[in-house]
Biopython code that builds the backbone (N, CA, C, O; Angstrom):
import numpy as np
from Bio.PDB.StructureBuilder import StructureBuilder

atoms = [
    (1, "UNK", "N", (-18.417, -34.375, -35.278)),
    (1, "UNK", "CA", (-18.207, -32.934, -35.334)),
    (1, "UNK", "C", (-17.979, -32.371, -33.929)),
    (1, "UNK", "O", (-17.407, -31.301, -33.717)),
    (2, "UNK", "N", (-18.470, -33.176, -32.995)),
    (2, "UNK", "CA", (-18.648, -32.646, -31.984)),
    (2, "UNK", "C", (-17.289, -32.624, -31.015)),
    (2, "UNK", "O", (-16.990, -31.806, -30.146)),
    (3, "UNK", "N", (-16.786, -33.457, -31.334)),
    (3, "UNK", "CA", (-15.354, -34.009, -30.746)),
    (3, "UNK", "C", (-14.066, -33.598, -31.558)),
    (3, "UNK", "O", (-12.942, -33.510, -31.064)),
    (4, "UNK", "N", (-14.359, -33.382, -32.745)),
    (4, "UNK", "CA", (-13.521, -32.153, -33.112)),
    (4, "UNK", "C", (-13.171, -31.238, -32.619)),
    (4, "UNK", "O", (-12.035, -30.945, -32.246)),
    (5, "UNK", "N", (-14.570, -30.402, -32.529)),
    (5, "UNK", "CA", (-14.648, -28.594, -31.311)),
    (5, "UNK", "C", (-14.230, -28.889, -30.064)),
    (5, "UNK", "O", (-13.843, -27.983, -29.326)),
    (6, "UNK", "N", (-14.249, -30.219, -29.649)),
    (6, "UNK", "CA", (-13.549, -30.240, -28.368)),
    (6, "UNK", "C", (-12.001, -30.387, -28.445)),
    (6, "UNK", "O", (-11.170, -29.589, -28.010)),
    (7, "UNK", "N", (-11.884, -31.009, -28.781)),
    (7, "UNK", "CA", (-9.823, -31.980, -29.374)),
    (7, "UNK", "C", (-9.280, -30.384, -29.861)),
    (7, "UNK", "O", (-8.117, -30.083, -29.594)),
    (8, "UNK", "N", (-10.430, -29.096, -30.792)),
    (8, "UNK", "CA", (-9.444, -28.202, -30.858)),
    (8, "UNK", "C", (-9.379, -27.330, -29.890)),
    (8, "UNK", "O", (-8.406, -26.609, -29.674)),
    (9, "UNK", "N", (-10.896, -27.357, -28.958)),
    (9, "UNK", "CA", (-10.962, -26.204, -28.331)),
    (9, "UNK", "C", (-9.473, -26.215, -27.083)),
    (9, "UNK", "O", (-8.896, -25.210, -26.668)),
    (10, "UNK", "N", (-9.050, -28.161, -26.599)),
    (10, "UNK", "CA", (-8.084, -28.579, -26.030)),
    (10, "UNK", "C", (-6.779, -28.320, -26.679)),
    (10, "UNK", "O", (-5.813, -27.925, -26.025)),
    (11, "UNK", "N", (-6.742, -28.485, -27.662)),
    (11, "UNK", "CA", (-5.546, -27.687, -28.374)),
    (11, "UNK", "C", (-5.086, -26.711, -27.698)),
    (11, "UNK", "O", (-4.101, -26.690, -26.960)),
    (12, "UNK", "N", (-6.129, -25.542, -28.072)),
    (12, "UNK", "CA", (-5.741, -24.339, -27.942)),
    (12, "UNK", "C", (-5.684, -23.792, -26.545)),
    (12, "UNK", "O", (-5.045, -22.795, -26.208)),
    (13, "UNK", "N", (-6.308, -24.436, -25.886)),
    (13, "UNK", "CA", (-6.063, -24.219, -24.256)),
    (13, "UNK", "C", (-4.817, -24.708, -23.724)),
    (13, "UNK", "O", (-4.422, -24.153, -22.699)),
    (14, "UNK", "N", (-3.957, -25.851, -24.326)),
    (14, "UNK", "CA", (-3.063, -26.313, -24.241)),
    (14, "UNK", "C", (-1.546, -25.106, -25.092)),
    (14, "UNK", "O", (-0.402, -24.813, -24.744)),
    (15, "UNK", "N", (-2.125, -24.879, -25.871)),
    (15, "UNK", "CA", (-1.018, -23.796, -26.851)),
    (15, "UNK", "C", (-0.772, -22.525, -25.665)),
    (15, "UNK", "O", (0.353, -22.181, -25.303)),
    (16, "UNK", "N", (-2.004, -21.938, -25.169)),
    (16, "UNK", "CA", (-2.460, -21.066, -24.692)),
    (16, "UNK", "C", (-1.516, -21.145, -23.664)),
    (16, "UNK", "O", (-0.753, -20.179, -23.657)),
    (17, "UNK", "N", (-1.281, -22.125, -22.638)),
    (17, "UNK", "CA", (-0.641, -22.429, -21.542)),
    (17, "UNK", "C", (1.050, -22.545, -21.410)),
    (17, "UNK", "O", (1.806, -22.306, -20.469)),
    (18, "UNK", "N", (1.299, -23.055, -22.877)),
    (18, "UNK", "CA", (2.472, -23.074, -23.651)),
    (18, "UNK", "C", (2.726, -22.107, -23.358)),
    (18, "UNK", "O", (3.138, -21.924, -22.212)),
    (19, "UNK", "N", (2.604, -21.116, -24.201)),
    (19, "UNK", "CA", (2.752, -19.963, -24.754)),
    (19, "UNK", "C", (2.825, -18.747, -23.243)),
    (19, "UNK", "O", (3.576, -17.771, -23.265)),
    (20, "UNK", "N", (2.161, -18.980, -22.374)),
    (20, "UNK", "CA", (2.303, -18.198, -20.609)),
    (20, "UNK", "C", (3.731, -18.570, -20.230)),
    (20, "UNK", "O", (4.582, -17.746, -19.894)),
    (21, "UNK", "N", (3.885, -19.655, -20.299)),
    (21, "UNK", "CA", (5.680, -20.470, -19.690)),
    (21, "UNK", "C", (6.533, -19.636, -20.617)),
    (21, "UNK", "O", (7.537, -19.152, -20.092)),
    (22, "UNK", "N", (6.298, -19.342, -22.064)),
    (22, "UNK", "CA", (7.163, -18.838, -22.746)),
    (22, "UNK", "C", (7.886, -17.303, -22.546)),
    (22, "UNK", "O", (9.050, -16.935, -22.705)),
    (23, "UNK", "N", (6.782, -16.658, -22.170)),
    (23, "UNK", "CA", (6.470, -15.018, -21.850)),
    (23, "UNK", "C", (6.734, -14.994, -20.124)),
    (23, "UNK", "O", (7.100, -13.892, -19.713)),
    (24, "UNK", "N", (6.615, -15.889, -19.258)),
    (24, "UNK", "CA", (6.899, -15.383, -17.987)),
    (24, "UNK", "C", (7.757, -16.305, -17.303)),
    (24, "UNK", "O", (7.216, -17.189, -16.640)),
    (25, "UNK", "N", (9.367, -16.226, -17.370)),
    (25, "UNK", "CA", (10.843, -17.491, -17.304)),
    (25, "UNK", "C", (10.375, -16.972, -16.019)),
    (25, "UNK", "O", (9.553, -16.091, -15.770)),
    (26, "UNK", "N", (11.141, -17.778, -15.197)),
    (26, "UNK", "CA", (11.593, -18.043, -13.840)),
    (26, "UNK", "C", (12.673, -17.125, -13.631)),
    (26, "UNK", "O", (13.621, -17.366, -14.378)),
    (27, "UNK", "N", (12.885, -15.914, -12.673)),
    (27, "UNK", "CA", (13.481, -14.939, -12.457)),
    (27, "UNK", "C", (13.367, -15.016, -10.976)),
    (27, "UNK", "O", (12.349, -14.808, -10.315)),
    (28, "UNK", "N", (14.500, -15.330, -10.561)),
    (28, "UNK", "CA", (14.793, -15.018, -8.793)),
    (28, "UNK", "C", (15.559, -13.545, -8.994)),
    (28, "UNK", "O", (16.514, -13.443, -9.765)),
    (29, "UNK", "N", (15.009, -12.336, -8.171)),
    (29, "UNK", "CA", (15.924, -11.412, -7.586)),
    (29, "UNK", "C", (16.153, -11.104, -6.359)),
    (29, "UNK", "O", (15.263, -10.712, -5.605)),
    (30, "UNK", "N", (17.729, -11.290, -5.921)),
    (30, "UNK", "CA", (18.120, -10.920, -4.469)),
    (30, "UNK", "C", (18.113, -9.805, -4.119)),
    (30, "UNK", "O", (18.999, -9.003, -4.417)),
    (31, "UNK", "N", (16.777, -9.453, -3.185)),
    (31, "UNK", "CA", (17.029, -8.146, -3.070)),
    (31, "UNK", "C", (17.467, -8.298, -1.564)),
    (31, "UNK", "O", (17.427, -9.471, -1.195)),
    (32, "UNK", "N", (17.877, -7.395, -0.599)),
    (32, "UNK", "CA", (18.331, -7.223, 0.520)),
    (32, "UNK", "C", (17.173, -6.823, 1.299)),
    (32, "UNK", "O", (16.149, -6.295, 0.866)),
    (33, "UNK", "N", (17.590, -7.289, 3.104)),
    (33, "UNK", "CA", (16.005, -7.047, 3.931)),
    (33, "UNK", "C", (15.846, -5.729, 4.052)),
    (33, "UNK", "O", (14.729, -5.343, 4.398)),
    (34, "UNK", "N", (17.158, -4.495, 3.743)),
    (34, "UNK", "CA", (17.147, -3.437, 4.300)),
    (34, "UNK", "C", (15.935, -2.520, 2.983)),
    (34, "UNK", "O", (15.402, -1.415, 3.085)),
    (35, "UNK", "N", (15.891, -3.116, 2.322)),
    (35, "UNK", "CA", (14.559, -2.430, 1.181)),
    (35, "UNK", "C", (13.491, -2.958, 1.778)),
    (35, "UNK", "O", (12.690, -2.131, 1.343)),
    (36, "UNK", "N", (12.999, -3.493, 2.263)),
    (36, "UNK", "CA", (11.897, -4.137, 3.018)),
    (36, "UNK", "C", (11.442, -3.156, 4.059)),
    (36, "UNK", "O", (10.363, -2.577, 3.943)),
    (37, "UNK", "N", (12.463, -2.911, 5.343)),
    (37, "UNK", "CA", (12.698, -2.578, 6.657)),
    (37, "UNK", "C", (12.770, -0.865, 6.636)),
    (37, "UNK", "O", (13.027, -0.171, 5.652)),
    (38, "UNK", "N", (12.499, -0.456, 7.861)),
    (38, "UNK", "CA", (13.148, 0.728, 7.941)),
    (38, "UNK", "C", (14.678, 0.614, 8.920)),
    (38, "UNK", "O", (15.637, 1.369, 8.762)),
    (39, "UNK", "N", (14.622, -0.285, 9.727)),
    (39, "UNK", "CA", (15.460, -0.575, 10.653)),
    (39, "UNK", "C", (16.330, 0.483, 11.172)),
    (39, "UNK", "O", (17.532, 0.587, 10.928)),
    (40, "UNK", "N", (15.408, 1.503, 12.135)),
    (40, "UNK", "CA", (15.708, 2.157, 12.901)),
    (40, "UNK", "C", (16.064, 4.003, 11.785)),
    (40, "UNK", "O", (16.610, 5.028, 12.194)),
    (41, "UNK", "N", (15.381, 3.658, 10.177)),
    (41, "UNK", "CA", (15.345, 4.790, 10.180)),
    (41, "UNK", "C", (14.225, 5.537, 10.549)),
    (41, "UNK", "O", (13.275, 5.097, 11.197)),
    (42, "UNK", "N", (14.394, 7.034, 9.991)),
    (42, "UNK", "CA", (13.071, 7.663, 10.183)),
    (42, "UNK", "C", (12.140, 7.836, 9.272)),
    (42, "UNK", "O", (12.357, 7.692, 8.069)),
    (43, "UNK", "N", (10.853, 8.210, 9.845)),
    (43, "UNK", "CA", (10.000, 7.794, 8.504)),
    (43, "UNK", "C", (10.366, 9.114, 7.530)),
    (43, "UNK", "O", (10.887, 10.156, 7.929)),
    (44, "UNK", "N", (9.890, 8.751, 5.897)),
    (44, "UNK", "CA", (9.641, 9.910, 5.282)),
    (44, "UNK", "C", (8.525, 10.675, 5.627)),
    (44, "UNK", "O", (7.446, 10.211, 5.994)),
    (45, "UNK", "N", (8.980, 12.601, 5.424)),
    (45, "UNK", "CA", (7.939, 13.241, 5.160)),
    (45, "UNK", "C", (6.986, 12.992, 4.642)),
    (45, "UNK", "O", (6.934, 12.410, 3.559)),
    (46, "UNK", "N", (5.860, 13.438, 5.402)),
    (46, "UNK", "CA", (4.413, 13.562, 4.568)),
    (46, "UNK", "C", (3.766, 14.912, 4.498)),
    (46, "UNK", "O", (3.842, 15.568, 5.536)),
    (47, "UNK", "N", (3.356, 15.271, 3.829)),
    (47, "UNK", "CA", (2.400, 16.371, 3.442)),
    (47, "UNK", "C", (1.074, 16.731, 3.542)),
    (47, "UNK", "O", (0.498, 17.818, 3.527)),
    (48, "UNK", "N", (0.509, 14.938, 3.709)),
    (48, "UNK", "CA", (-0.981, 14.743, 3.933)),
    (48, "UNK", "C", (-0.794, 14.085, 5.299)),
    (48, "UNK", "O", (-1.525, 13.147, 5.615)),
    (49, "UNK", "N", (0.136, 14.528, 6.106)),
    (49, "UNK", "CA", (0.278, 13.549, 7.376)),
    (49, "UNK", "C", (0.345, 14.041, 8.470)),
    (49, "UNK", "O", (0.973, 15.093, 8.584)),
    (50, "UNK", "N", (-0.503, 13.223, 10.041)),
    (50, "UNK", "CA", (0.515, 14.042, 11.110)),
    (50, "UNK", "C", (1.361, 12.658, 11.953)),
    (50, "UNK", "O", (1.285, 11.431, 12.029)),
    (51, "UNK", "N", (1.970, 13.507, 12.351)),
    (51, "UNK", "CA", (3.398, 12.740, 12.620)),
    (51, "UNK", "C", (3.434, 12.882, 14.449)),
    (51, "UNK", "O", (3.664, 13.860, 15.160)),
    (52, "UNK", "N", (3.171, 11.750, 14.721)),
    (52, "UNK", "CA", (3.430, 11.452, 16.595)),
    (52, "UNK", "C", (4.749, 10.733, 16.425)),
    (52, "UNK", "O", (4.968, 9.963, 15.489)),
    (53, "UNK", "N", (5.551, 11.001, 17.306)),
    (53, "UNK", "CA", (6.842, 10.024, 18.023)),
    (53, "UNK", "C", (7.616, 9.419, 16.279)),
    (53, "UNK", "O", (7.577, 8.247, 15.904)),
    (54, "UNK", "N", (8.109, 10.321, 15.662)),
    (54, "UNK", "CA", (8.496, 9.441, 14.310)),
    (54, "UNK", "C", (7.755, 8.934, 13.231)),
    (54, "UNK", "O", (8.226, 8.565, 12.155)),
    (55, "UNK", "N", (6.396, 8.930, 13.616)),
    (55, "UNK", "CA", (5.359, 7.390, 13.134)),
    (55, "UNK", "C", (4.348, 8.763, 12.034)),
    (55, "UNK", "O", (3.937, 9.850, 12.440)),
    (56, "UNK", "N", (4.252, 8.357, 11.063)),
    (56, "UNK", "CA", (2.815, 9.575, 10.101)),
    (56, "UNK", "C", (2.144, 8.779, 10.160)),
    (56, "UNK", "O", (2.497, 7.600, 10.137)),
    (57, "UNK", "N", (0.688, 9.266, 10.276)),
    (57, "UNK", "CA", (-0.593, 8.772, 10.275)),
    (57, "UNK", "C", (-1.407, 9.696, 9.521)),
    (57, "UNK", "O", (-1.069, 10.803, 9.100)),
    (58, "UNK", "N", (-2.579, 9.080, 9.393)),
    (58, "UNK", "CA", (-2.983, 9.593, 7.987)),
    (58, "UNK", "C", (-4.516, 9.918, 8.672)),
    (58, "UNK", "O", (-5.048, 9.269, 9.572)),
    (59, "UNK", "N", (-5.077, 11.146, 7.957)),
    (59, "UNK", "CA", (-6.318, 12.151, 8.010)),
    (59, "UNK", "C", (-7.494, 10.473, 9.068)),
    (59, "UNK", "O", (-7.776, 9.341, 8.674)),
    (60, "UNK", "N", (-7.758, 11.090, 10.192)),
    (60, "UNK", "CA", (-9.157, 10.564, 10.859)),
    (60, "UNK", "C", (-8.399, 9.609, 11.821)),
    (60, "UNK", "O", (-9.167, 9.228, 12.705)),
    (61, "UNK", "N", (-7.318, 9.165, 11.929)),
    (61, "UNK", "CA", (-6.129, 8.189, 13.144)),
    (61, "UNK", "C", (-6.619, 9.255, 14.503)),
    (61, "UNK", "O", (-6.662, 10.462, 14.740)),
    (62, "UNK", "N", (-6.862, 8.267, 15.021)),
    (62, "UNK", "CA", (-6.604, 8.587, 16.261)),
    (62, "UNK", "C", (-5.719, 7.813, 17.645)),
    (62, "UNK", "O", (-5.712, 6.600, 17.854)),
    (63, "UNK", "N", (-5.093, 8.733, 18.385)),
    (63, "UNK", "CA", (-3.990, 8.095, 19.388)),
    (63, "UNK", "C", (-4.369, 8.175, 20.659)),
    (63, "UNK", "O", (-5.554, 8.213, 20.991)),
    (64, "UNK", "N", (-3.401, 8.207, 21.465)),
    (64, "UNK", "CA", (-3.800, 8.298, 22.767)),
    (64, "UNK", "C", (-2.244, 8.744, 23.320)),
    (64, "UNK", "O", (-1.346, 7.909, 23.207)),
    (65, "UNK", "N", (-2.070, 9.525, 23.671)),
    (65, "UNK", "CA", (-0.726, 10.324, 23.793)),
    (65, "UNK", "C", (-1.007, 11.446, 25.567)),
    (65, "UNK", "O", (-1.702, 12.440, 25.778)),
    (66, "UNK", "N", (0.132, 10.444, 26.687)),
    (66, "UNK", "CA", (-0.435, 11.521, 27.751)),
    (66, "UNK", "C", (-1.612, 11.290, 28.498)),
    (66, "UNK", "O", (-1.839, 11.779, 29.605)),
    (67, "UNK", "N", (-2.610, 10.276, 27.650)),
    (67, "UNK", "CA", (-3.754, 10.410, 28.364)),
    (67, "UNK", "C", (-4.869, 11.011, 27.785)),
    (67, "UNK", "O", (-6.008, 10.892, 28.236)),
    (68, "UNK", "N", (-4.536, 11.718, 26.700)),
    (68, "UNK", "CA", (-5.555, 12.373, 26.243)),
    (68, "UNK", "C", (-5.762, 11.708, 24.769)),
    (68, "UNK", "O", (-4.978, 10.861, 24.340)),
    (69, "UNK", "N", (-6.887, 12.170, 24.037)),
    (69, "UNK", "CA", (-7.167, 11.251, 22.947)),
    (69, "UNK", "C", (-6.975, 12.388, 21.884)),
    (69, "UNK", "O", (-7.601, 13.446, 21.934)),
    (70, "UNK", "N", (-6.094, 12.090, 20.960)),
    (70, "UNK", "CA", (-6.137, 12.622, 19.525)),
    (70, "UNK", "C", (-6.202, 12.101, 18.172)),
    (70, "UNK", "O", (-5.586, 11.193, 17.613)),
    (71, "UNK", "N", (-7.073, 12.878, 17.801)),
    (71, "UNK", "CA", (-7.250, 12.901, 16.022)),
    (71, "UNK", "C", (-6.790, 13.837, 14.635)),
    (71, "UNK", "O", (-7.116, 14.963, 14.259)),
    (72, "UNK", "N", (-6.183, 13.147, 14.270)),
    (72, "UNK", "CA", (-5.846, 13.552, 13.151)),
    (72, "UNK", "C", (-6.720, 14.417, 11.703)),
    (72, "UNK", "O", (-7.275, 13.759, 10.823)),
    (73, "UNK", "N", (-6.695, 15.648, 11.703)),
    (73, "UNK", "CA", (-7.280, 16.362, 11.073)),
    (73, "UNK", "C", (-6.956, 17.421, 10.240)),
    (73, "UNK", "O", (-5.879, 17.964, 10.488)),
    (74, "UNK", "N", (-7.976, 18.101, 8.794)),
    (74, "UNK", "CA", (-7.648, 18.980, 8.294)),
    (74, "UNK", "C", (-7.617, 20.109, 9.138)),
    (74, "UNK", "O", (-8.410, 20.221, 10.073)),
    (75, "UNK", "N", (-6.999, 20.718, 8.950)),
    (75, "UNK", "CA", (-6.518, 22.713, 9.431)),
    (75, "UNK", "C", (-7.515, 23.019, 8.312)),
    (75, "UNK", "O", (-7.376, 22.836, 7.102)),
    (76, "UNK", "N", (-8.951, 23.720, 9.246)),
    (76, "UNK", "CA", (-9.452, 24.460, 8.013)),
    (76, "UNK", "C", (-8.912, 25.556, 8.081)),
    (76, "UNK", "O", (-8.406, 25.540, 6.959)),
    (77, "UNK", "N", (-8.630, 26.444, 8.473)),
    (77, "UNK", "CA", (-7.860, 27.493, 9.009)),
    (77, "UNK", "C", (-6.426, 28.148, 7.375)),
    (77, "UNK", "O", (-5.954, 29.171, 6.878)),
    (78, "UNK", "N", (-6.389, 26.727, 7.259)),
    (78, "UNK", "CA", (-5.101, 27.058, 6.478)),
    (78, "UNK", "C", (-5.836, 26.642, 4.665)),
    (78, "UNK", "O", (-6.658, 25.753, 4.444)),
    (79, "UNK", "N", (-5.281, 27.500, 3.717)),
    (79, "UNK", "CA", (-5.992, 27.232, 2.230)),
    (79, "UNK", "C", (-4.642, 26.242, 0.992)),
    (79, "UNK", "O", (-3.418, 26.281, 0.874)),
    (80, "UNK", "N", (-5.387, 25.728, 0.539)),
    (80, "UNK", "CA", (-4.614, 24.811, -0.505)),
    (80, "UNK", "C", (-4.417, 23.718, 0.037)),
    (80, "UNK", "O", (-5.455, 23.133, 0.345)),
    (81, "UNK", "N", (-3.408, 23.168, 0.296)),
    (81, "UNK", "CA", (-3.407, 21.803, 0.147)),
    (81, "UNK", "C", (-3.839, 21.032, 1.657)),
    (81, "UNK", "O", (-3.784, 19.839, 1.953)),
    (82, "UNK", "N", (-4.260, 22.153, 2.425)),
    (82, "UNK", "CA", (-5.016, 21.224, 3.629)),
    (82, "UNK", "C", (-4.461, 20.332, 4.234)),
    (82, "UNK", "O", (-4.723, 19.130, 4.194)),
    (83, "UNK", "N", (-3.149, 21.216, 5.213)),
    (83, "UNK", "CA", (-2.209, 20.123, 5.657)),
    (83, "UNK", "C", (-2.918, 19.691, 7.186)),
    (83, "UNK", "O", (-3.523, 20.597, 7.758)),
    (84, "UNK", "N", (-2.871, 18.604, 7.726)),
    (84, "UNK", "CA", (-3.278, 17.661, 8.426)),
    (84, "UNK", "C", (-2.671, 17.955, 9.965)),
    (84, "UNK", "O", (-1.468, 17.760, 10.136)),
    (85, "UNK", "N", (-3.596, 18.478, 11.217)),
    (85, "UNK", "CA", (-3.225, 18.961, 12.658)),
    (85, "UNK", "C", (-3.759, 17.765, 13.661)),
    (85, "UNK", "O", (-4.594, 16.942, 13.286)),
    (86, "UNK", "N", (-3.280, 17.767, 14.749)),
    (86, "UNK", "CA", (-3.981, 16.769, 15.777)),
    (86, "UNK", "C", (-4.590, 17.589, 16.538)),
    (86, "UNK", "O", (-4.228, 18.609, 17.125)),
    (87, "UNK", "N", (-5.863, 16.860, 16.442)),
    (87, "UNK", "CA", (-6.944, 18.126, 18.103)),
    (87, "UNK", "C", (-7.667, 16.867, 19.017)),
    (87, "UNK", "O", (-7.979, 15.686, 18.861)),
    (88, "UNK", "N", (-7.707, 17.698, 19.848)),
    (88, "UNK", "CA", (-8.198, 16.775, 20.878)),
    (88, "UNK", "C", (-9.537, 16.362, 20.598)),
    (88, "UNK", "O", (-10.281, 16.748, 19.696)),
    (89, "UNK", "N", (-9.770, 15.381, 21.653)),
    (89, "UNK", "CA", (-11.383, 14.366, 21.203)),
    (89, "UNK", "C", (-11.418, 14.438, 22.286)),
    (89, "UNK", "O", (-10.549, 14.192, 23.122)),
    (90, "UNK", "N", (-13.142, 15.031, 22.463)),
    (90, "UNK", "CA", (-13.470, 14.616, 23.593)),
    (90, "UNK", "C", (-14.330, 13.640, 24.221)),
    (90, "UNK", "O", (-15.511, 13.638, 23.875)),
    (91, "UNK", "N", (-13.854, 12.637, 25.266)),
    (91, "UNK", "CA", (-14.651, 11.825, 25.949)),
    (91, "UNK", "C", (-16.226, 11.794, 25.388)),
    (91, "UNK", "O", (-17.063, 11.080, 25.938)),
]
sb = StructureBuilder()
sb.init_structure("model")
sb.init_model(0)
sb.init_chain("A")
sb.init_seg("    ")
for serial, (resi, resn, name, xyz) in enumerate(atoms, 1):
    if name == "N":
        sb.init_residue(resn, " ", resi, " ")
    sb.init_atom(name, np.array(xyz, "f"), 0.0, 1.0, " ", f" {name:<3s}", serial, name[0])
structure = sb.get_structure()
């Protein structure tokens, strides 16, 4: 009895495996590097972003621009969607 529940439980682990090859063929798509890359474009807008030299960075980044150190932060100042200012950090 016991080697039964095994021989089927192997069955079906075997069907099981079958049955994955059947549902997921082998599909190559050529896509091009320029979907990958930005290659020399500019970035997209952001809304939740601040933006140094081209580049968005996102709420709490901090840079170093000049010499001085900045972070990326909410404008409480401004209401709704809490768009994102750089202020200085100090030492």
């Amino acid at each position: 009895m016991h080697r039964l529940f095994i021989a089927a439980a192997a069955a079906m682990v075997s069907f099981a495996a079958l049955a994955n090859q059947h549902y997921r063929p082998d599909v190559e798509v050529n896509v091009p590097p320029e979907v990958f890359s930005s290659s020399g474009q500019r970035a997209q807008p952001c809304n939740q972003c601040c933006v140094y030299q081209d580049q968005n960075y996102s709420e709490g980044a901090v840079i170093k621009a000049e010499g001085v150190l900045l972070q990326c932060q909410r404008d409480e100042k401004t209401l709704s969607t809490n768009p994102l200012v750089w202020r200085r950090v100090k030492p």
